[in-house]
N, C-alpha and C positions, 0 to 999 in steps of 0.2 A: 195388919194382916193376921198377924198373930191371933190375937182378940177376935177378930172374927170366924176363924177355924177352930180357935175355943172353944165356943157358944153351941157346935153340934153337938147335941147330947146321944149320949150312948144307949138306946131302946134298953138295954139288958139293967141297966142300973137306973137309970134315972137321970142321972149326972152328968154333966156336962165335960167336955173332955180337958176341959183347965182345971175342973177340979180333982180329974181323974188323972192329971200331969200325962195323959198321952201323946201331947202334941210333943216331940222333941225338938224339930229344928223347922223354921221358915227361914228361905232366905230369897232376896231377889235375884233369879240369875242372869237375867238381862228384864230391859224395858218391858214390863207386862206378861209376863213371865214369874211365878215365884215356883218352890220346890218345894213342897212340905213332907214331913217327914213326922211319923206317928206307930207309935205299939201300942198293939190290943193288949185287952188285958189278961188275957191268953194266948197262948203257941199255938192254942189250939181252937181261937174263940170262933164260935160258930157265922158269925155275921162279919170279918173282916172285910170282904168284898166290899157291901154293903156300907161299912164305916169307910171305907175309900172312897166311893163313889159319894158318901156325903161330905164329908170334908171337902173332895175337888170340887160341888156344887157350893157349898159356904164361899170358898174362896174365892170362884168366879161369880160371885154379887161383889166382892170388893173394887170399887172404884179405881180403874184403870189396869186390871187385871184382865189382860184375855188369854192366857195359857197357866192351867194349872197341873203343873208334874206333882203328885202324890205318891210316894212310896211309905210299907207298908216294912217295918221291922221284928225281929224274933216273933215271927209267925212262920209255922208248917211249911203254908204253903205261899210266903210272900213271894217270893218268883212269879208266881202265878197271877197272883194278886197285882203286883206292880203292875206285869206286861198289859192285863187286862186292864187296868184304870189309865193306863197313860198312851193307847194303842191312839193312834190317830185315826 
């Protein structure tokens, strides 16, 4: 899972966000279900939305995943950001 939310590369640099070490934490919270967890690389970066909404897409291509919670850390407005990418 990991490895696969990796692989989304960040439009602003080029890089991929394992090389960018943004992914901080995966974990499974129950059966198909994981939680990921990711810093931009700004408080203030213009496209977090954007990098949440693709990381929970990478994630839901991984095999036997159908719920991806993404939370968005030391960003402005993660609050926001969270509610938005994880609203049902």
């Amino acid at each position: 899972m990991r490895e696969a939310v990796g692989k989304v590369i960040d439009p602003e640099t080029g890089l991929t966000f394992a090389e960018m070490q943004m992914i901080k934490n995966v974990k499974e919270e129950a059966p198909g279900t994981v939680k990921v967890e990711y810093i931009p690389s700004s408080p203030f970066c213009p496209i977090a939305f954007k990098l949440a909404a693709d990381i929970k897409k990478g994630a839901l291509k991984v095999s036997g995943v159908k719920k991806a919670l993404v939370y968005c850390r030391g960003h402005l407005m993660e609050q926001q950001i969270n509610e938005m990418t994880n609203k049902e």
